[in-house]
N, C-alpha and C positions, 0 to 999 in steps of 0.2 A: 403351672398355669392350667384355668381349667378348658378342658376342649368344648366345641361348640356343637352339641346337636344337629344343625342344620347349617351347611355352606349354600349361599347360592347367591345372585345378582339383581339392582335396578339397573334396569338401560334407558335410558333417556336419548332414543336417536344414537348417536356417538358414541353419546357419554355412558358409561359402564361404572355403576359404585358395588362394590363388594357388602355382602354381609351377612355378617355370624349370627346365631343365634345362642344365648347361652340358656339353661335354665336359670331358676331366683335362687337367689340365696337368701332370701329370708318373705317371711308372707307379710304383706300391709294390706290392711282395710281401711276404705276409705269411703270418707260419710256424706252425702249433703243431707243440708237442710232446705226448707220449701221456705221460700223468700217474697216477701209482696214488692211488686215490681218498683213501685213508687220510692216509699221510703227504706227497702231491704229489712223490713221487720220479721220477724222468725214466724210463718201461721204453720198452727198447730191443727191437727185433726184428732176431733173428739169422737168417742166410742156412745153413740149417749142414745137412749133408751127411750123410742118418742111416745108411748103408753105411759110411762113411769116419771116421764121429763127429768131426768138423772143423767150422769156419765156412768157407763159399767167398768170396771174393773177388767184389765186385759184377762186375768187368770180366769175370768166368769165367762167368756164369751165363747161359744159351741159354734160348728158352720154348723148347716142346716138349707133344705131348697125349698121351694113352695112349691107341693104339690097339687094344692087346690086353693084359692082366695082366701083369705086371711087364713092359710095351715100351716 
C-alpha cells in the first residue's frame, strides 16, 4: 500500500476528520471549451488579420509590442 506524503487534519469545532495525502498515479488533462450562455454553442476565437481581412494560421503568428503608433 502506498504511503502518504502528508498526514494532517479538518476540524470543524469538535469534529476532527483525518487526511492523507497520496501523490497521482497517473497525469489527466482536462479541457474546456468557451460556451454561449444561451444555447451552450461552441464560440471559437479567430486569429484574423484586420489589414488583410483573413484568419492567420497559428504556426505564422510572432508576439511582438508597440513601440510607437502603428510600429
Amino acid at each position: 500500500m502506498p504511503r502518504p506524503i502528508w498526514r494532517g487534519a479538518i476540524s470543524f469545532g469538535m469534529v476532527s476528520i483525518p487526511v492523507r495525502l497520496y501523490t497521482a498515479t497517473e497525469s489527466k488533462d482536462v479541457s474546456f471549451r468557451q460556451l454561449d450562455r444561451e444555447d451552450h454553442s461552441r464560440v471559437r476565437q479567430l486569429r484574423w488579420n484586420m489589414e488583410l481581412d483573413r484568419e492567420v494560421p497559428y504556426d505564422q503568428i510572432v508576439r511582438g509590442y508597440e513601440y510607437a503608433k502603428d510600429r
